[in-house]
VOVEX-860201 format. One record per residue (C-alpha): residue in one letter; z, x, y. Coordinates in steps of 0.1 Angstrom, whole numbers, padded with zeros to 4 digits, always signed. Layout:
residues N
AZXY
...
This chain:
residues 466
X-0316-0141+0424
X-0352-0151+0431
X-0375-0167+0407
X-0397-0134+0402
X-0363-0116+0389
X-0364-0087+0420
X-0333-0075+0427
X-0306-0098+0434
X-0312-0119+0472
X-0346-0102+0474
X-0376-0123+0480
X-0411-0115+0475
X-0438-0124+0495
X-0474-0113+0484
X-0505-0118+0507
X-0540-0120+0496
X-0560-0103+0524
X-0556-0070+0547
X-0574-0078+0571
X-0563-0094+0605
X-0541-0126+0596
X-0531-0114+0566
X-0515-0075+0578
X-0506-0089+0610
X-0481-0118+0591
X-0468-0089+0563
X-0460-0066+0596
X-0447-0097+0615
X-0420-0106+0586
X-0409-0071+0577
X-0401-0067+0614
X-0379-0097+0609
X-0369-0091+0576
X-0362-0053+0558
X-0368-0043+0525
X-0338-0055+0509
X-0341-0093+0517
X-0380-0092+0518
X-0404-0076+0491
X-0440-0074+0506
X-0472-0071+0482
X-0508-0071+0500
X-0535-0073+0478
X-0569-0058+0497
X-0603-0061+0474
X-0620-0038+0503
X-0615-0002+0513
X-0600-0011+0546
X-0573-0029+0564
X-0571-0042+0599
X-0600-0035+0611
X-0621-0052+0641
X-0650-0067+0624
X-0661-0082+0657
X-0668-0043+0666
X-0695-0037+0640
X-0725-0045+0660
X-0713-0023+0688
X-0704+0005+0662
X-0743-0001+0644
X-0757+0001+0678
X-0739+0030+0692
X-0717+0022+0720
X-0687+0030+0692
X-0689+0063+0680
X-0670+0064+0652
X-0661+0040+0623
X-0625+0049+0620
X-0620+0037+0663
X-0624+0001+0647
X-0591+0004+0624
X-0563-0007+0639
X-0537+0005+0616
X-0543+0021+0581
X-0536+0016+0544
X-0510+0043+0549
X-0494+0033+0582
X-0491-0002+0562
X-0472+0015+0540
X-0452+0038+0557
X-0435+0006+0573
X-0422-0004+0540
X-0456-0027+0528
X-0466-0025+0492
X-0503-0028+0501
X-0531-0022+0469
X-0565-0018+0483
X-0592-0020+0462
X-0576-0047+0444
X-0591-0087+0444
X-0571-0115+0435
X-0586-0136+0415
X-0564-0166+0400
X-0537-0183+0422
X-0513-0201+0397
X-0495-0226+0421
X-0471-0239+0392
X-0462-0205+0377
X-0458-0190+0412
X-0483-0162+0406
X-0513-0145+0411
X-0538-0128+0392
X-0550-0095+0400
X-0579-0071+0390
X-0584-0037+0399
X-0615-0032+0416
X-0627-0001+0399
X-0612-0001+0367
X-0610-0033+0361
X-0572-0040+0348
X-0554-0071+0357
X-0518-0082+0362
X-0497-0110+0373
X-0475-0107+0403
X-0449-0133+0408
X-0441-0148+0444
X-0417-0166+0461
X-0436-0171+0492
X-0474-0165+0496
X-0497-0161+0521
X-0537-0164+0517
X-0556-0146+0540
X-0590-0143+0524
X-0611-0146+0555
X-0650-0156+0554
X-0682-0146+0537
X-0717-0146+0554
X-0742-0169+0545
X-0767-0156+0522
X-0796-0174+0513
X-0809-0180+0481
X-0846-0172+0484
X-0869-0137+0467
X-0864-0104+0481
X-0828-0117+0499
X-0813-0085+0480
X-0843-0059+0482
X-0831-0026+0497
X-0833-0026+0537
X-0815-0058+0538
X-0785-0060+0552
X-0753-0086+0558
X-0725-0070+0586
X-0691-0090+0580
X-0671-0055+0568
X-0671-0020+0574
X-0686-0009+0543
X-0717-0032+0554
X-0719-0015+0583
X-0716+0020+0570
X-0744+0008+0541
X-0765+0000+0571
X-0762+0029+0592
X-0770+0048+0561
X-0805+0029+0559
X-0812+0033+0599
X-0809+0068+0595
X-0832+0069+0563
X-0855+0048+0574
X-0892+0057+0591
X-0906+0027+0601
X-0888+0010+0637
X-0892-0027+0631
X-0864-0046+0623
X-0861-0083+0621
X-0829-0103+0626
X-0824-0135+0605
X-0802-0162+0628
X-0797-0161+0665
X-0757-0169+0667
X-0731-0141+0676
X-0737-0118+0651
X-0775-0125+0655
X-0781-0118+0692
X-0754-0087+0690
X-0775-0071+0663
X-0806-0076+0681
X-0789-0062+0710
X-0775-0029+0684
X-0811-0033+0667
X-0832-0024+0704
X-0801+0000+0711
X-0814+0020+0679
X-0849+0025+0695
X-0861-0007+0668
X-0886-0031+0679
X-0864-0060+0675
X-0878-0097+0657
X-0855-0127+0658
X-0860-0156+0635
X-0841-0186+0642
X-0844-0222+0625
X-0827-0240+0658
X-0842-0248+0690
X-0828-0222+0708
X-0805-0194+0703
X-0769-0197+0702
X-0764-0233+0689
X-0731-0228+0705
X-0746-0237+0738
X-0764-0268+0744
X-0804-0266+0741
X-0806-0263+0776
X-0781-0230+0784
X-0796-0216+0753
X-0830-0216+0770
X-0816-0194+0794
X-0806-0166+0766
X-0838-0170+0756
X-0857-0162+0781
X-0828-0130+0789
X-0840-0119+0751
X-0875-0118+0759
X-0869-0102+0791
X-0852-0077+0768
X-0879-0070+0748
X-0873-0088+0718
X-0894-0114+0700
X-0879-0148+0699
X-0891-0167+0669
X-0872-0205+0673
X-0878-0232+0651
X-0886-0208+0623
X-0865-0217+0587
X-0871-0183+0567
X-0884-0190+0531
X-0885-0153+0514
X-0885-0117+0524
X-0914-0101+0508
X-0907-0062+0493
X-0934-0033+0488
X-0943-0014+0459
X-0916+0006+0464
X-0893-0025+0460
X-0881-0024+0497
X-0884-0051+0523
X-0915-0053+0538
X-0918-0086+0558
X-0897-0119+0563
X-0916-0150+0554
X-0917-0187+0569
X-0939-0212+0569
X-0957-0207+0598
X-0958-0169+0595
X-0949-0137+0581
X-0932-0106+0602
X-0935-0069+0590
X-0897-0059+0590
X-0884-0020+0583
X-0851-0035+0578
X-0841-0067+0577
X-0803-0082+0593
X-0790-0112+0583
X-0770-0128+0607
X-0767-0165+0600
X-0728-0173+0602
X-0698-0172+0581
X-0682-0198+0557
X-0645-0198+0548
X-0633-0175+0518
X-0614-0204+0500
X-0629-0202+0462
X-0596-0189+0452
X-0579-0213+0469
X-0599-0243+0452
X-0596-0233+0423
X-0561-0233+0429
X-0561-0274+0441
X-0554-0266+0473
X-0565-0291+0502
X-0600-0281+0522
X-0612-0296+0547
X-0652-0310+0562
X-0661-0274+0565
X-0643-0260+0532
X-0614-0239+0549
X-0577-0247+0539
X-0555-0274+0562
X-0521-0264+0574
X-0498-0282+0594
X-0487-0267+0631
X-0468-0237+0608
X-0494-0227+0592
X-0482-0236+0561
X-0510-0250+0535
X-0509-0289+0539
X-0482-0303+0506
X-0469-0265+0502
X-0435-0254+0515
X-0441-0217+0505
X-0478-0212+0509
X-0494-0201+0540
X-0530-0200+0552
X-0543-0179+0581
X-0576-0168+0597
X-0610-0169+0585
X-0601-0192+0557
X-0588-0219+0579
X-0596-0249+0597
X-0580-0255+0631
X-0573-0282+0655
X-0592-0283+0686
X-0572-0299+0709
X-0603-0312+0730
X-0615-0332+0706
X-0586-0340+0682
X-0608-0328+0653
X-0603-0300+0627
X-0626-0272+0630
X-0639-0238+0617
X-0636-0211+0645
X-0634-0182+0622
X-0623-0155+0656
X-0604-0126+0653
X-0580-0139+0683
X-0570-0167+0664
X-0565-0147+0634
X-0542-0122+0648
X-0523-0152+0665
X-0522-0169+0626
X-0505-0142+0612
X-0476-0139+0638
X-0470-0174+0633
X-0468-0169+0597
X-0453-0139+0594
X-0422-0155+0620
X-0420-0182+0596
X-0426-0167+0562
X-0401-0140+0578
X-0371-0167+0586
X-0383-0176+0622
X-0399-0205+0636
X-0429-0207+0653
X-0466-0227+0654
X-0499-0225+0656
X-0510-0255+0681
X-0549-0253+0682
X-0580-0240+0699
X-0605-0251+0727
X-0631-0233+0708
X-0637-0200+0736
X-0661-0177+0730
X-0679-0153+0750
X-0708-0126+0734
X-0733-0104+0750
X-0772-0090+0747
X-0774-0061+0763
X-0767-0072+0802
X-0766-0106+0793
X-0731-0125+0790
X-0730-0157+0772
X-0699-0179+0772
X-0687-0211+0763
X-0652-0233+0759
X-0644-0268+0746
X-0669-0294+0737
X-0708-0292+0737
X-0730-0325+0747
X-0731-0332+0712
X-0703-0325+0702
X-0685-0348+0732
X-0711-0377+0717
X-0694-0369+0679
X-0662-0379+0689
X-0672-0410+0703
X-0664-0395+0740
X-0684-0407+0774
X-0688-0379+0801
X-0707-0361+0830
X-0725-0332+0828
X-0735-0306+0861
X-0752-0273+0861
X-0751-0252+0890
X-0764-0217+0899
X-0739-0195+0917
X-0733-0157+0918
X-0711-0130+0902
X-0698-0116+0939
X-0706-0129+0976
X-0743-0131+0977
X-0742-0104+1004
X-0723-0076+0981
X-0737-0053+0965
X-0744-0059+0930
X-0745-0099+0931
X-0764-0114+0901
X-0769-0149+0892
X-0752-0173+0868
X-0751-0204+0855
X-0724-0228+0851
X-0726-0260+0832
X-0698-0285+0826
X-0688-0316+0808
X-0663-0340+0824
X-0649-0370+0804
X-0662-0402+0821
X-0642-0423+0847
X-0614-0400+0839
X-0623-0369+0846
X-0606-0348+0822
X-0622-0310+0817
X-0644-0318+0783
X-0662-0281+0786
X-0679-0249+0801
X-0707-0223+0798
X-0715-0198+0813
X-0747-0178+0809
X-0752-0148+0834
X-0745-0111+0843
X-0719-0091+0848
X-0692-0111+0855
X-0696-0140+0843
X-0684-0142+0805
X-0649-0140+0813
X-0648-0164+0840
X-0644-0187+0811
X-0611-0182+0808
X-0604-0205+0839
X-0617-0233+0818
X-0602-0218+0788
X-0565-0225+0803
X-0578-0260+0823
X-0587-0272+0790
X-0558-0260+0775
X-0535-0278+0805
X-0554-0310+0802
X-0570-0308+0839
X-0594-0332+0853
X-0624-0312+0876
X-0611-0324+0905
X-0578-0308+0896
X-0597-0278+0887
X-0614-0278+0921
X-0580-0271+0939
X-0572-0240+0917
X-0561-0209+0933
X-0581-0181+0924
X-0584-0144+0935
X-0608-0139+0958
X-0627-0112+0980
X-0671-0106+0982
X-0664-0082+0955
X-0653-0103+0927
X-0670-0141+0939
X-0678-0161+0965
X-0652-0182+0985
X-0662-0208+0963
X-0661-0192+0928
X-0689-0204+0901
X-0667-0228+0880
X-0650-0243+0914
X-0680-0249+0924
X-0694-0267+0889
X-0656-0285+0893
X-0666-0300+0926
X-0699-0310+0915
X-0688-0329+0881
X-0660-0342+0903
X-0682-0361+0929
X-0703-0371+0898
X-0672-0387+0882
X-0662-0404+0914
X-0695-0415+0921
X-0695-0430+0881
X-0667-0447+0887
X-0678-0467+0914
């Protein structure tokens, strides 16, 4: 009999968490294990379960009609497959000795201890809130869950005035500017970097830029916001920084994510630089046999750069809960790393980007090339060519792949995948420039973009080298 005193050879596992890592590990182990070797408990604090949080901006702005196409599978299809899920219920003690946790109902407020024999935390990120006046006036709004989004919908449609400012100018920042202009808003965005997308080096970012501007929206760079200033009616009326105010309707923050791991500190268990849990390639919490960590929450290896770091991605999240749920489930599998790929969009714009940025290379104590070139989406006699921009980072004398990005139209975020799997592989550019890729005028020219940024950073490392 297990320690929790279930029924004799039956094992509990409860997971903190229901969204991405943490349903997809409870469905992963009861597909490997049923209900009479494996007892599963999720505890949710939210009203919904595995849901695409990367969809809310296109939800907000329209192009996703309805809430509900954004859950993926329900409280009661959760359940249905033999998943003791609780929604609405937060966990908030983790007793690592006793092998329990502490829960408290949401609503009413009771608590209760549930024993485990294995655990799995799962408790994802929170946005960055500022602490500064008027940061919680009415008309102010975060968007990391579906009742955010719903709470700002619900102000879009009450609201009379059409400016809206956005507060950060990363993913979440651009795609709500981009939902924000879709909305008929007159769209502000106030960033404290250079440049939007600090993703991108300076330089790339210039281009987005000038693509938001082109767009209609005000840019606003080197900008630190020091207070949102409310009406007489209590409202947001303007966001404040030193330099200047701007009259704001409505007000989206949109200045990043940091891990969910409060719990798990207070728990002793081991964070990292960033403050997300460590694991080792199972996914299991670093100096825990029967804890696992997945998702937001997490740190990861990149495997450019042989560094832990914070991706919080709903790809990788999915991918950490098959890897735990295999394992916590009896099976065997692992979580190698990232190259850090990402690709986003304002309105026609595609941004994308894979493996190390200038500084980033420089962090690491690494020497390298860099090439930008200016290509096209198809052969520049198709219909429908548009331009893009390649840049790449090439390790120096060796020539190893260090990173991509890619800023252009249609057609060009996803050609980062090509330097996705290069990285991935290890290749050097001028392996990459012997690749053989699908082509026809349609889809490229003969020489597609990233071939043709491989052949320039690979004459620039030969001519390095000399």
């Amino acid at each position: 009999m297990s320690m929790n005193g279930v029924r004799g050879g039956t094992e509990r596992l409860v997971v903190i968490g229901g969204d991405a890592a943490g349903m997809s590990a409870a469905s992963q182990a009861r597909r490997l294990r049923g209900p009479e070797e494996l007892e599963i408990v999720a505890f949710e604090r939210g009203h919904f379960t595995s849901y695409s949080a990367c969809g809310i901006p296109y939800w907000v702005g329209g192009a996703v009609p309805e809430r509900d196409q954004l859950i993926a599978r329900t409280p009661e299809e959760h359940r249905a497959r033999g998943i003791d899920l609780r929604m609405r219920t937060e966990v908030v003690e983790v007793d690592v000795a006793g092998q329990r946790v502490r829960a408290r109902d949401v609503d009413s407020g009771a608590e209760s201890w549930t024993s485990y024999d294995k655990l799995v935390i799962a408790t994802g990120a929170r946005p960055v809130r500022p602490d500064m006046p008027g940061v919680d006036a009415p008309g102010v709004h975060g968007v990391q869950t579906l009742d955010d989004g719903q709470a700002l919908l619900d102000t879009l449609a009450g609201t009379r005035g059409r400016r809206a400012v956005v507060v950060g100018a990363g993913y979440i920042g651009v795609e709500m500017a981009e939902a924000m202009i879709d909305r008929g808003f007159e769209v502000t965005v106030v960033n404290r970097g250079t440049e939007p997308m600090s993703t991108l080096d300076p330089d790339m970012g210039r281009l987005v830029h000038r693509a938001m501007e082109g767009l209609g929206i005000t840019m606003v760079n080197d900008a630190a916001v020091t207070k949102l200033l409310t009406g007489a009616d209590g409202r947001v009326r303007a966001v404040a920084t030193e330099q200047a105010e701007h009259p704001a309707d409505i007000v989206v923050l949109g200045i990043g994510v940091r891990p969910e791991t409060t719990l798990a500190a207070a728990a002793g268990l081991p964070l990292g630089a960033r403050g997300g849990l460590l694991t080792d390639l199972a996914m299991r919490v670093r100096g825990h046999e029967n804890i696992w960590a997945g998702g937001d929450c997490v740190e990861v290896l990149n495997l450019v750069s042989g560094r832990e770091q914070y991706v919080p991605l709903g790809t990788h999240a999915n991918k950490h809960g098959q890897v735990i749920g295999t394992n916590a489930g009896g099976g065997y599998a692992t979580f190698p790393g990232v190259v850090g790929t990402a690709v986003s969009k304002v309105c026609d714009l595609e941004i994308a980007r894979t493996g190390l940025r200038e500084k980033d290379a420089r962090r690491v104590g690494l020497r390298f090339e860099t090439v930008t070139i200016e290509s096209t989406s198809r052969a520049g006699y198709y219909p429908g060519a548009s331009p893009m921009t390649v840049k790449m980072l090439a390790e120096h004398r060796t020539g190893r792949l260090l990173g991509v990005q890619i800023v252009g139209r249609e057609g060009a975020g996803k050609r980062v995948d090509i330097a996705a799997v290069a990285l991935t592989a290890g290749m050097t550019v001028e392996q990459m420039t012997a690749l053989d890729l699908g082509y026809a005028p349609p889809f490229s020219p003969v020489w597609d973009p990233v071939l043709v940024a491989a052949r320039k950073a690979a004459a620039k490392v030969r001519a390095s080298a000399d």
